[in-house]
Structures are given as C-alpha cells and as structure tokens.
C-alpha positions as CSV (number, residue, x, y, z in Angstrom):
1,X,60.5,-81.0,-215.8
2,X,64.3,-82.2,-215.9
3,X,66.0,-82.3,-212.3
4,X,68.6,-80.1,-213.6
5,X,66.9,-77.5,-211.8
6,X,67.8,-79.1,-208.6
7,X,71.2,-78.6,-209.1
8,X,70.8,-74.9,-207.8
9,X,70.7,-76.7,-203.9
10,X,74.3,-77.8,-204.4
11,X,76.6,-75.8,-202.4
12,X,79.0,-75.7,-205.7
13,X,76.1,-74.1,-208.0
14,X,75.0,-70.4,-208.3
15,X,73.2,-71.1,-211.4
16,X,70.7,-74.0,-213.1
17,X,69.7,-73.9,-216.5
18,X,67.1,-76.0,-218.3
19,X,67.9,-75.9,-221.8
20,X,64.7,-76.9,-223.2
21,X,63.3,-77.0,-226.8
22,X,61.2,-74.2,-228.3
23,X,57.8,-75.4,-228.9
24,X,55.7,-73.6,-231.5
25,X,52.3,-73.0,-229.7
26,X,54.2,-71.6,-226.8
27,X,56.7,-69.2,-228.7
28,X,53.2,-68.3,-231.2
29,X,51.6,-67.0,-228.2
30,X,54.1,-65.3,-226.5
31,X,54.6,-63.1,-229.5
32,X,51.6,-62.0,-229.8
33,X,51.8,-60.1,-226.6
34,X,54.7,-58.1,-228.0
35,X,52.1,-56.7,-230.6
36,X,51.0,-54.5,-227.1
37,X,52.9,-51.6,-225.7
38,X,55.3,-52.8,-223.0
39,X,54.1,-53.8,-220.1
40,X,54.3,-55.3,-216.6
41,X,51.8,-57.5,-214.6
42,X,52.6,-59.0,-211.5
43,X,50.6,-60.9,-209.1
44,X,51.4,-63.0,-205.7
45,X,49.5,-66.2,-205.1
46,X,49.6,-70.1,-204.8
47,X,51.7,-70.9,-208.2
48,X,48.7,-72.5,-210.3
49,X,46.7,-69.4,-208.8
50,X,48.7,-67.3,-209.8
51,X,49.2,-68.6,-213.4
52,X,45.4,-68.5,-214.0
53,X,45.0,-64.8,-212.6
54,X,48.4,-63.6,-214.7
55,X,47.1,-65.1,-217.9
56,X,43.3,-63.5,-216.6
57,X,45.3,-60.1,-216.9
58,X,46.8,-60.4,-219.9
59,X,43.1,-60.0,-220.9
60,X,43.3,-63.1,-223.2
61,X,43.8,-66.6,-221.8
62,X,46.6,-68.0,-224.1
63,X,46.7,-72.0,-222.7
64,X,49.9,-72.7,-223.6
65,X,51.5,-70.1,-221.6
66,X,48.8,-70.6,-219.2
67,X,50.3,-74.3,-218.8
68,X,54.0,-73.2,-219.2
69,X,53.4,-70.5,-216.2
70,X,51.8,-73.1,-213.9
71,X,54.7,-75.6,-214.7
72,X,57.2,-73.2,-214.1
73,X,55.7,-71.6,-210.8
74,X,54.4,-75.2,-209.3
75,X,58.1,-76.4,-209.8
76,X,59.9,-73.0,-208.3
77,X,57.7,-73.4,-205.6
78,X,59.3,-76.5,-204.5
79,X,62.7,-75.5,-205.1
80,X,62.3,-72.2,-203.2
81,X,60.0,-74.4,-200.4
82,X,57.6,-71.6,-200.6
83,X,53.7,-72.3,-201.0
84,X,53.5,-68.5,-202.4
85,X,55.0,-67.4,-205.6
86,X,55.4,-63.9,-207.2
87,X,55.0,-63.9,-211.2
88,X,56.2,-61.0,-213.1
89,X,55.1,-60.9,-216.9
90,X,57.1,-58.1,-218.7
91,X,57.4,-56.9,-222.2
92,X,60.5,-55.1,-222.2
93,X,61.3,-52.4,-224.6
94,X,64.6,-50.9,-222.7
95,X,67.9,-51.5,-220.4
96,X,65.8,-52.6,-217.6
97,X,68.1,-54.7,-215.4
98,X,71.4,-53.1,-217.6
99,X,74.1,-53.4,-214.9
100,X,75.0,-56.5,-213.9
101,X,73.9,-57.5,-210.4
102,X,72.8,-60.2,-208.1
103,X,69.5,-60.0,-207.0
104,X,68.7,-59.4,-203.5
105,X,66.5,-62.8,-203.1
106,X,66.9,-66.2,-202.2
107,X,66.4,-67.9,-205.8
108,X,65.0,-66.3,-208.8
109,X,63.6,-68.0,-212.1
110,X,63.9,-66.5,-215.2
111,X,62.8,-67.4,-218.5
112,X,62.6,-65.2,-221.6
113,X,59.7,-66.5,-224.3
114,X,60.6,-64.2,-227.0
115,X,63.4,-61.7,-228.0
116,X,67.4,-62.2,-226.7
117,X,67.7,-63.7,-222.9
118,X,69.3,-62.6,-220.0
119,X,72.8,-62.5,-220.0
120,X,75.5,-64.1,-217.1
121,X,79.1,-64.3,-216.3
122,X,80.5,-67.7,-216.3
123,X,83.0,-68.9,-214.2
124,X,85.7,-67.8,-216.2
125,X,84.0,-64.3,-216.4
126,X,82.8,-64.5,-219.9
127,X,79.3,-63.0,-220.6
128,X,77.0,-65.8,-222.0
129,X,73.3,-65.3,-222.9
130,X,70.8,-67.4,-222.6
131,X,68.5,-68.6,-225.4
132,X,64.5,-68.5,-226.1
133,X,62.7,-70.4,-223.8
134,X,65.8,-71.7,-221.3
135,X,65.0,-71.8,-217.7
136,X,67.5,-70.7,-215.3
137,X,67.2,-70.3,-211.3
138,X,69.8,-68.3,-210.0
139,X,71.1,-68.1,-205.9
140,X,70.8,-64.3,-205.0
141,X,72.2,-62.7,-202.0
142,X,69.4,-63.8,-199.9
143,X,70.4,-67.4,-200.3
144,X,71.0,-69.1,-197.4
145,X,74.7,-70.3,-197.0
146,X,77.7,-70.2,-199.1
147,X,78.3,-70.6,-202.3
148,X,78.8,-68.7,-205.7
149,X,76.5,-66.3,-206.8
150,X,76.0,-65.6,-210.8
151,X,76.1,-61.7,-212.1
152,X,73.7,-61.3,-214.5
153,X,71.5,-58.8,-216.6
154,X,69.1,-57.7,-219.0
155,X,70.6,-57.4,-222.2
156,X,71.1,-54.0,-223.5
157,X,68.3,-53.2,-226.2
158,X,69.7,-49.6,-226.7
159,X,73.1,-50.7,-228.2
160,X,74.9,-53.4,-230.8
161,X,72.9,-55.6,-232.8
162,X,69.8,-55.6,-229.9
163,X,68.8,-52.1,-230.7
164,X,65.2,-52.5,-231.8
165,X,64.3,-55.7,-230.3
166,X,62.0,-56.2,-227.2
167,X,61.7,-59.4,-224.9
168,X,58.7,-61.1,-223.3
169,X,60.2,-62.3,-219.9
170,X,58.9,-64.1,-217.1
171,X,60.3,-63.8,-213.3
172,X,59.2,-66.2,-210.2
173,X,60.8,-65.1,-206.9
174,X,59.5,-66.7,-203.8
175,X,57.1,-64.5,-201.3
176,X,58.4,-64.8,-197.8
C-alpha cells in the first residue's frame, strides 16, 4: 500500500488520499451487493478478524473484497496505532452524511467501491469528490494536536445528476 497514507501524521495534513486504480474483480464484486436492499453491517475486531467476519455477513464470501477489507483495516490499524478496528459496510441509497462535517474521531478511512465518493472541501474551499476506489484518511476532531481538519460529506443522492444512484462504502475508525 503506497506511504501516501502516512502523510495524514504530518502536522500540515488533514487529509490522505490513495488514488489507486480500479481493478475489475474488486469493482465486479462490489456491485453485486448493490443488487440487495440497502444495508449496513458493522463489526469491531482485530482488522483481518474483522474482514473475515464482515465478508461472513455479507452472507457470501467475495475474496477480493475479503483481501481489499483486510489490506485496508491491517494498514488503518497501524496508522491509527490501534490493534482494534471498526468496519462499516454500507449500501447507501440516501443523504446519509448530507451536511458537511468533521467527524468526531481521531482518523477515519473511507473508501467508496461503487457509485460517486465522498465529497471534501479543499484548501481553497472548493468541493472536490473523490473517485471509485480512492482511499482517503481524514484527521477528525478527536485528533490529537493541531492541524487542519477537512469538511466532508456524503454526496447528495436526492438532487442533481446523483438522483438515482446508490454507493457501496466502506468506513474504518479506530476502537479506543
């Protein structure tokens, strides 16, 4: 997984973003579990633990998220120096997470498999949204230290050109 990640630990950064490349097993799998009615699983554990038991409650073990989940949690776990991770799995169908907002954590990863990503205000206050697959950690208020935090949100599905569409999101926060 690229360092860029570590960048969140700079005292200048408030956001890290991996923009990585879409692979086609991952995004074929993903999709498939917008074919359900939205939902939400979440589950605390040791990241690799909790990988396996997520992808146990999907019902249908999909290995390549399986593999993407573990990556993502094993590598959040060291940023976030917690040996626990919480995982939420959502398919979002609605303005969840419309205002924007930071979260009331110390870091959070988000990652979006399938549908339009979360959006952030840049420095210059310009909304930006991520793409398909990026990984970004964000500082929340919880942080300790100084430092810029980044406003972000769920884009609005109700509204514009979204209306319709639905996202498959993941979301790692540290367990205290």
């Amino acid at each position: 997984m690229p360092s860029v990640l570590d960048r969140i630990h700079s005292s200048d950064t408030g956001l890290a973003i991996w923009r990585r490349f879409t692979r086609l097993n991952l995004l074929v799998s993903a999709s498939t579990l917008l074919t359900r009615p939205p939902f939400t699983l979440t589950i605390a554990d040791a990241p690799e633990m909790a990988a396996r038991r997520l992808c146990h409650d999907l019902l249908l073990f999909h290995w390549a998220l399986y593999a993407d989940f573990r990556r993502l949690a094993t590598r959040f776990s060291t940023l976030a120096a917690s040996p626990v991770v919480r995982m939420r799995l959502e398919h979002v169908t609605d303005d969840s997470c419309g205002k924007f907002h930071v979260d009331a954590v110390g870091l959070r990863l988000l990652c979006t498999y399938v549908g339009p990503g979360t959006e952030w205000v840049d420095p210059g206050g310009k909304i930006r949204r991520m793409t398909t697959m990026e990984v970004a950690v964000f500082k929340g208020s919880a942080f300790p230290g100084a430092g810029p935090r980044v406003l972000h949100r769920s884009p609005p599905l109700s509204t514009g050109t979204l209306v319709g569409q639905s996202r498959l999101v993941l979301c790692i926060d540290a367990v205290p």
